[in-house]
Every structure is written in C-alpha cells, then in structure tokens.
C-alpha positions in Angstrom: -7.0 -6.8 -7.0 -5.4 -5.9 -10.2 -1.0 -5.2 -10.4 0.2 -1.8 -12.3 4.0 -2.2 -12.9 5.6 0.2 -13.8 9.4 -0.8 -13.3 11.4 -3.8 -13.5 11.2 -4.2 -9.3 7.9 -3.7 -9.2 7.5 -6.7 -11.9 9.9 -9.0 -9.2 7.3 -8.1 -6.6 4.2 -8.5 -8.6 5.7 -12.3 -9.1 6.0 -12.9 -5.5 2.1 -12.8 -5.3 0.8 -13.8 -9.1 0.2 -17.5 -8.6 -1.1 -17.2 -5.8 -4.0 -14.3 -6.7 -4.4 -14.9 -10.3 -4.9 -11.1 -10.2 -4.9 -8.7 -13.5 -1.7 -6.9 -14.2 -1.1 -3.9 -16.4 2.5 -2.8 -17.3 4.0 0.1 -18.4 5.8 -0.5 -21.8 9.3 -1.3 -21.9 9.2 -3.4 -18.7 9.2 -6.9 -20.2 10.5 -8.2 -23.6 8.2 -9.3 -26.1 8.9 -12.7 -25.6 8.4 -12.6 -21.4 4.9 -11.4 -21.8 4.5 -13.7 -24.3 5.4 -16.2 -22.1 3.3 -14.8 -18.9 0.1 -14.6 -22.1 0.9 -18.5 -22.3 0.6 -19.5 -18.8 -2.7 -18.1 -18.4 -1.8 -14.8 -16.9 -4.1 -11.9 -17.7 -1.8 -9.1 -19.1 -2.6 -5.7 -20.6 0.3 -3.7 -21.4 0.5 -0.1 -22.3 1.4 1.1 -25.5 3.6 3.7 -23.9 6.4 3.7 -20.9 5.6 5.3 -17.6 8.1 6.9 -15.7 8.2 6.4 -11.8 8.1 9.9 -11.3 5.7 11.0 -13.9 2.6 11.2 -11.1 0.0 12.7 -14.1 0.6 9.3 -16.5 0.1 7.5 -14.0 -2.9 8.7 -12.5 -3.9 8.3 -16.0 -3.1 5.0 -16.1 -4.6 4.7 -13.1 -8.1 5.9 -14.5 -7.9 3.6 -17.7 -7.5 0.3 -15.4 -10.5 1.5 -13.2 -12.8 1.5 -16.2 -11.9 -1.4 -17.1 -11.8 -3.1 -13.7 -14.4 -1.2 -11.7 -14.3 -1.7 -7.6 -10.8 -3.3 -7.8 -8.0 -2.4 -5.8 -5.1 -1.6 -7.7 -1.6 -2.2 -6.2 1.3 0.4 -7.5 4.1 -1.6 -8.2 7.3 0.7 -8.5 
C-alpha cells in the first residue's frame, strides 16, 4: 500500500496507520514544513513529495499524481488521503 496526502487531514490519518504499515507516502507540496518531513526522512519513513500543491478538488492533478506513484510503485494500492 502506498499514502497520497493531499491535505493536512489526510496527513492526521495517514499517521494513524504509518507505524504500523511502514507503507510509502507521497504528499502534495505545501502539506508539511520543511522541517516535519525532515523529521518523518529521519525516522525511516519513506517520503516523496511533490514539487507542486494539489488541490482537493483538482480531480485531473490528481489522477496525474495518481499515475506518477503507479510507475513508481507498480501493483500497489494507493490510499487517497483527503
């Protein structure tokens, strides 16, 4: 399974289930702070984030979005976090 957040909430949620899954997560810029992902980098979390914010309602980024993570995660689920 692999976490796209692409708002704060769905950041909160992805939390909820990160230590337990160790899963990927990609995040829409503008989410976290420099320093937070910094931080998630330094406890071993697996973090890509996009060079570019996402908007919740912009359904043609993200099915772009959507399409990056698949190549680079082929046969993965990938969780929506909104």
């Amino acid at each position: 399974m692999v976490f796209f957040v692409i708002s704060r909430k769905g950041f909160e949620d992805y939390l909820l289930f990160a230590e337990k899954l160790s899963a990927p997560l990609w995040i829409s810029a503008g989410i976290l702070s420099t320093s937070e992902l910094e931080a998630l980098r330094c406890r071993g979390a697996d973090v890509t984030d996009f060079n570019y914010e996402i908007g919740l309602n912009e359904n043609e980024v993200i099915d772009g979005a959507i399409e990056t993570i698949k190549e680079h995660h082929p046969g993965e689920v990938i969780w929506v976090g909104k």
